[in-house]
C-alpha positions as CSV (number, residue, x, y, z in Angstrom):
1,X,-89.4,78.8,0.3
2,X,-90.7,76.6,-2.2
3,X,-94.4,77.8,-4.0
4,X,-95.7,74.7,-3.5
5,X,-98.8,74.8,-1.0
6,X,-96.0,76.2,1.5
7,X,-98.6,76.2,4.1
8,X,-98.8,72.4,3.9
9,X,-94.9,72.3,4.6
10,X,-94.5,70.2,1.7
11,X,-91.6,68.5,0.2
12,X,-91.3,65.5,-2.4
13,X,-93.0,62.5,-2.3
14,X,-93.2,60.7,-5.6
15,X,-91.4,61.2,-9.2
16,X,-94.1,60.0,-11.7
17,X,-93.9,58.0,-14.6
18,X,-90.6,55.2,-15.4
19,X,-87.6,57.8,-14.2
20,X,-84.8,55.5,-14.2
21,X,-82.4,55.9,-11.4
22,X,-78.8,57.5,-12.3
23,X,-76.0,56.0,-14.2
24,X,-72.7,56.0,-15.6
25,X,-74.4,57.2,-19.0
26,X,-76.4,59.9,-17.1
27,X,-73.4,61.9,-17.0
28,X,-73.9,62.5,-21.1
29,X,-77.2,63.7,-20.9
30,X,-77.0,66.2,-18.0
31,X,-75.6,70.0,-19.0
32,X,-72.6,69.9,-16.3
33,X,-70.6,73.4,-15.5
34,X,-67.5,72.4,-16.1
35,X,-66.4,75.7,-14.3
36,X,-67.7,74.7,-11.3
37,X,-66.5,71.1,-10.9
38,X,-65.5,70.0,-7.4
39,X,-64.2,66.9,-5.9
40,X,-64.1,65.3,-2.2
41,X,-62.8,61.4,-1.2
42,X,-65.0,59.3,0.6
43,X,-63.7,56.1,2.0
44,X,-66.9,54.1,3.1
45,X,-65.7,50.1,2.9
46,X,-65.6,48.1,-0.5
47,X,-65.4,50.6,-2.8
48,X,-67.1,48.8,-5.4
49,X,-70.9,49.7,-3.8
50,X,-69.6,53.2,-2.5
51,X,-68.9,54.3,-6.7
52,X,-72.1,52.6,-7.8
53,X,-73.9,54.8,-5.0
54,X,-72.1,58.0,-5.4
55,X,-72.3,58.1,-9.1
56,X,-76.0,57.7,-8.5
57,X,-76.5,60.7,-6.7
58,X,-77.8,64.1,-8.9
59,X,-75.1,66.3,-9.6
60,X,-72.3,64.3,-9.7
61,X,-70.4,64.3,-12.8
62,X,-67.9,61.1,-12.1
63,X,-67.3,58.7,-9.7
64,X,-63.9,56.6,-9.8
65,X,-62.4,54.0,-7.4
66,X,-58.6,54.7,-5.5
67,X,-56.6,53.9,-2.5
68,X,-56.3,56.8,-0.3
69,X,-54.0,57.9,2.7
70,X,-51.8,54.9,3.0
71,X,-47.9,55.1,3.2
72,X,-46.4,54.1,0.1
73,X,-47.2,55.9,-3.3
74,X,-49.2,54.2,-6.5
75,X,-49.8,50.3,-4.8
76,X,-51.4,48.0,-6.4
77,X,-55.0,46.4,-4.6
78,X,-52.8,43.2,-3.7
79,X,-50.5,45.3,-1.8
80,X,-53.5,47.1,-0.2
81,X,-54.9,43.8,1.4
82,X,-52.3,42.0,1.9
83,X,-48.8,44.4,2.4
84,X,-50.7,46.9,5.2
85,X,-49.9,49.9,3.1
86,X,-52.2,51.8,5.3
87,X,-54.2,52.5,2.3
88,X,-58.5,53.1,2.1
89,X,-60.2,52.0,-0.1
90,X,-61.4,55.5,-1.5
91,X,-64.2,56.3,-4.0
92,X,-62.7,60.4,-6.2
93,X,-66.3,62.0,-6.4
94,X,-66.3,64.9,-9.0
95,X,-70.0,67.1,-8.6
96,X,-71.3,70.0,-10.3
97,X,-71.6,72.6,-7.3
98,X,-74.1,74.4,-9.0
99,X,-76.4,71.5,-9.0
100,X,-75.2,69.4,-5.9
101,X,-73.1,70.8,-2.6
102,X,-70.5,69.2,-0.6
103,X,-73.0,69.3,2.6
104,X,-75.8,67.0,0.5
105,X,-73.2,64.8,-0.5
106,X,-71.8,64.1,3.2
107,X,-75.3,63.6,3.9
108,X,-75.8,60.9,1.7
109,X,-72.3,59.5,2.3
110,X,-73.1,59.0,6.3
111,X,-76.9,57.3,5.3
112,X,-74.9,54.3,4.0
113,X,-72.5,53.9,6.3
114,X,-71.9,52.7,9.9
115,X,-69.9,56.1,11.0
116,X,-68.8,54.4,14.4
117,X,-67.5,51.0,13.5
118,X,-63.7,51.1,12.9
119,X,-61.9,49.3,10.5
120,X,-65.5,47.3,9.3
121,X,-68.1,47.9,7.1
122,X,-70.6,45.5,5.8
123,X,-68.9,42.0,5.4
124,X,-65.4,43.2,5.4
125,X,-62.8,43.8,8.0
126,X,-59.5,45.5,8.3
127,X,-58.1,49.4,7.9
128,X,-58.2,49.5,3.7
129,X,-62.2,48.9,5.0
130,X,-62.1,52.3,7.6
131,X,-64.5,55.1,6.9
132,X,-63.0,58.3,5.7
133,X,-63.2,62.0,4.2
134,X,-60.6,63.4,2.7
135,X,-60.8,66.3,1.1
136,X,-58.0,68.6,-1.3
137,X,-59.6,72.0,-0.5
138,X,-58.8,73.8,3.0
139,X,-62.3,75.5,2.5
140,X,-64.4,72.1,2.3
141,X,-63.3,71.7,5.9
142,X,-65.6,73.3,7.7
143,X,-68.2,72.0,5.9
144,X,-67.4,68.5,6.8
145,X,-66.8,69.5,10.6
146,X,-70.4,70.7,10.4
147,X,-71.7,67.7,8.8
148,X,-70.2,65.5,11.2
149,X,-71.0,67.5,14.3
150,X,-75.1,67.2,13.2
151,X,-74.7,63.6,12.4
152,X,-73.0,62.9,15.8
153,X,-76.2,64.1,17.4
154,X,-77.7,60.7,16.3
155,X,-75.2,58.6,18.1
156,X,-74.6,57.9,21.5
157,X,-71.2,56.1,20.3
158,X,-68.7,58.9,19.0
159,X,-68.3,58.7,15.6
160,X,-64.9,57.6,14.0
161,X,-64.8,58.8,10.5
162,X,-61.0,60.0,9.5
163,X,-61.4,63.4,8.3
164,X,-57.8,64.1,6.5
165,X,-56.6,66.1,3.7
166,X,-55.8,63.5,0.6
167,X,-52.6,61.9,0.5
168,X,-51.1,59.3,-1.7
169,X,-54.5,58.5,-3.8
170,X,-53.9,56.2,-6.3
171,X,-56.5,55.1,-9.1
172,X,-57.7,51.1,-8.6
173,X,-57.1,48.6,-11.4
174,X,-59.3,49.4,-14.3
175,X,-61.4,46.0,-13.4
176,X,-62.1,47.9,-10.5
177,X,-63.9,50.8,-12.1
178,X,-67.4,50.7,-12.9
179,X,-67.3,46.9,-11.1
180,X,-71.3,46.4,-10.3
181,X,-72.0,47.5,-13.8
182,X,-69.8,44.8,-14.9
183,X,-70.6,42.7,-12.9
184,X,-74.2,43.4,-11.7
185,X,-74.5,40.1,-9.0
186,X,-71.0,41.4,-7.6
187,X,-71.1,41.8,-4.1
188,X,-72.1,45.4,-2.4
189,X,-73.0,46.5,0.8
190,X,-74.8,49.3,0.2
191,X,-78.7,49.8,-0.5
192,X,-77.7,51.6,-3.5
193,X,-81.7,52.9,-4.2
194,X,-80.9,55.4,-0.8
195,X,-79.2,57.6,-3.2
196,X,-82.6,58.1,-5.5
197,X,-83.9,59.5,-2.1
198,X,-83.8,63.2,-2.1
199,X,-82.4,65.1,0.9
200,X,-85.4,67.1,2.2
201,X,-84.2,70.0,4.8
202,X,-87.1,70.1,6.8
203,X,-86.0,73.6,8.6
204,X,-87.3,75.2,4.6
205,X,-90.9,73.8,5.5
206,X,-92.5,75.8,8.2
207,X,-96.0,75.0,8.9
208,X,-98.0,78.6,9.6
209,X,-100.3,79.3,11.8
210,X,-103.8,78.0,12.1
211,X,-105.6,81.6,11.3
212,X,-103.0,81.6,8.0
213,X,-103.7,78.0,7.3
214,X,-107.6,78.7,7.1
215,X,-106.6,82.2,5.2
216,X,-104.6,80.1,2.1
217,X,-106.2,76.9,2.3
218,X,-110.0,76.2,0.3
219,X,-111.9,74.7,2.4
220,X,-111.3,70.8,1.3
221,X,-107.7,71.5,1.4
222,X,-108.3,72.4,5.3
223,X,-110.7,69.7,6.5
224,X,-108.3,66.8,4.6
225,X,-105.1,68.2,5.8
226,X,-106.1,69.4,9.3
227,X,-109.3,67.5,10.4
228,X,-108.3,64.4,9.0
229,X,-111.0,64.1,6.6
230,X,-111.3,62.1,2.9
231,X,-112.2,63.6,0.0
232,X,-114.8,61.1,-2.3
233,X,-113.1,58.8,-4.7
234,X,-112.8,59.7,-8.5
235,X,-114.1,62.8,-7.5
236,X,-111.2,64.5,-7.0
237,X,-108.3,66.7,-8.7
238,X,-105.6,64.1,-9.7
239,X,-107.8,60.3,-9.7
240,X,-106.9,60.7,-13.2
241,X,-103.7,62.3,-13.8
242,X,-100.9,60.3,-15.7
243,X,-98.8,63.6,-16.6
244,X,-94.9,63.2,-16.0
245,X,-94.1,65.2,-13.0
246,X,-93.9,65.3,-8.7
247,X,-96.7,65.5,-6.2
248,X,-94.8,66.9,-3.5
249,X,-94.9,66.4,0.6
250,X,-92.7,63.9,2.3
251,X,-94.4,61.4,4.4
252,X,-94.4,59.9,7.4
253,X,-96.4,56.9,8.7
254,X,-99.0,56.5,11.8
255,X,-101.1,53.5,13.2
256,X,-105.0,54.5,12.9
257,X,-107.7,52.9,14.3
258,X,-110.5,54.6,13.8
259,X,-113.6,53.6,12.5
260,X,-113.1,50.5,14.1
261,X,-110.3,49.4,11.4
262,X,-106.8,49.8,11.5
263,X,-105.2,51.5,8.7
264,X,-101.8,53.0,8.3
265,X,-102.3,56.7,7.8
266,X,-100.2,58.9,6.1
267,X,-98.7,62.7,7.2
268,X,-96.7,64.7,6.1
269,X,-93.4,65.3,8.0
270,X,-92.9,69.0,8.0
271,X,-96.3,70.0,8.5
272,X,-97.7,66.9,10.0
273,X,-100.7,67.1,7.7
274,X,-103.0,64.3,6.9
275,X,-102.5,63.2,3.1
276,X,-104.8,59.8,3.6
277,X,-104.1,56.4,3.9
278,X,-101.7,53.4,2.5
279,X,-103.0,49.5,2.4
280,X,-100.9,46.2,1.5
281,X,-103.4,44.9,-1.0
282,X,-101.7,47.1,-4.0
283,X,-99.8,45.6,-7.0
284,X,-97.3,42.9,-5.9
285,X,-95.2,43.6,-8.7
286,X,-94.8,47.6,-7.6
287,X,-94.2,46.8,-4.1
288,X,-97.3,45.4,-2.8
289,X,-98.6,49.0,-1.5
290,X,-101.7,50.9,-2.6
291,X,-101.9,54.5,-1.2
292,X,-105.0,56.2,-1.0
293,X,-104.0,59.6,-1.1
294,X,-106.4,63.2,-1.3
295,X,-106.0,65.7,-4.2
296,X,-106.7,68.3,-1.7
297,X,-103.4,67.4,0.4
298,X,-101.1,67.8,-2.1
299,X,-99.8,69.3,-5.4
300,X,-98.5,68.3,-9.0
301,X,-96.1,70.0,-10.3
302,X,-95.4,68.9,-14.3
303,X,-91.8,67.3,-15.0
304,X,-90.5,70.6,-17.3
305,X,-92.5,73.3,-14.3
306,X,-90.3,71.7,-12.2
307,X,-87.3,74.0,-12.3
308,X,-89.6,77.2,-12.0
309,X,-91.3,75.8,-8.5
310,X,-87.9,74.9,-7.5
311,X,-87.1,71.5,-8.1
312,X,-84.6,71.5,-10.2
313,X,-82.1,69.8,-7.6
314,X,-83.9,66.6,-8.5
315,X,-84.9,66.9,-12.3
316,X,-82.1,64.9,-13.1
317,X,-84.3,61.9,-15.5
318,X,-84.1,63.1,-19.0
């Protein structure tokens, strides 16, 4: 566990100051172990937004587009769509293990794709367009079997995702590689911001008891978090605090109407604790939201503490 107000069951909220999401020149500023490079095959439709999404994701090192598991060896893409080599089109992700596993990865593979639709995905149609996972390690098996098995859980149609090991990969054209950064309007049908979302296991944020909560907690920190109370504005511990760094809790939204107003409060989603309030009359330009959040519900943790409270799985913004 995390020493982060663990009694709050916190996680991450918000990464302060301009962190720019990941790109291909990440990869030069990040201090990879070489020695513990890995690598799995995700087919997830047009490979183009599948790359720009994977490549995205912390810890992985490279990101290049293929055709996977099809019949014939080395085609080209023309004989992919229009020969039926049986080929996917398949994204080669290579990832640090010792910053990023194989089970995080799956997880943000099956957020971006529909895992029961066969042969479609997005706009396009036919098998070079099926979702798969195919992997080159015996061991990464049961990790995917496991994966799947929990995302099932969330479907009531059974999901159809080829699990396989690799066969006949072949790299893409190079006008293939690297397409929506050379082409930035190019089509994608992926919401490639999901992968700036951290993957929060909620199971490592275990609200304690009541007599523990009122044990750990000062006295603000229990009334806002557990008796929904508000703390006075600019009069608080972070009103003013530009640092670079994470306030941490995850949140999760709730119609409130008391008062005799309607507000959208906010929680936390581990340790369902109130954190405050969030209003449409915020900056248009920065979304539109404002969110009126306690000091006393959560923590900041400075960008270079990050690694000591145990975030270095996301300190990936140089």
């Amino acid at each position: 566990m995390r020493n982060i107000l663990l009694v709050l069951g916190l996680s991450i909220i918000l990464l302060l100051t301009a962190c720019s999401t990941k790109s291909v020149t990440t990869a030069a500023k990040v201090d990879y172990d070489m020695d513990k490079l890995r690598e799995i095959y995700l087919a997830g439709g047009c490979f183009w937004g599948v790359e720009a999404y994977m490549e995205r994701i912390p810890g992985v090192y490279e990101v290049t587009s293929g055709y996977a598991n099809g019949d014939t060896e080395n085609p080209t893409y023309e004989e992919v769509i229009y020969d039926d080599t049986g080929h996917a089109e398949t994204v080669h992700v290579i990832y640090d293990s010792s910053k990023v596993d194989l089970t995080t990865l799956l997880v943000y593979y099956f957020k971006v794709i529909d895992p029961t639709s066969i042969n479609k995905q997005g706009n396009d149609r036919g098998s070079q367009y099926r979702t798969g996972i195919y992997y080159t390690d015996e061991e990464d098996l049961k990790t995917i079997q496991a994966v799947m098995s929990e995302e099932q859980k969330k479907y009531d149609k059974t999901i159809v995702v080829e699990v396989l090991p690799l066969d006949n990969y072949a790299l893409a054209e190079d006008y293939h590689q690297d397409y929506l950064i050379k082409n930035p309007n190019g089509y994608c049908h992926i919401d490639l911001s999901i992968a700036d979302e951290p993957i929060i296991d909620p199971k490592n944020y275990v609200k304690p008891d009541d007599e523990t909560l009122k044990k750990t907690l000062t006295d603000i920190q229990y009334e806002v978090t557990q008796n929904n109370n508000t703390e006075r504005a600019f009069s608080n511990t972070y009103w003013d605090t530009y640092d670079r760094g994470i306030y941490v809790d995850v949140v999760t939204l709730h119609e409130d109407s008391s008062y005799n107003m309607v507000r959208i409060e906010v929680r936390s989603r581990s340790g369902d604790s109130h954190l405050g309030h969030v209003f449409d009359d915020g900056p248009k330009d920065l979304g539109g939201k404002r969110y009126c959040i306690n000091s006393a519900s959560i923590k900041f943790i400075p960008y270079d503490e990050m690694s000591a409270e145990g975030y270095d799985y996301i300190k990936y913004c140089k």
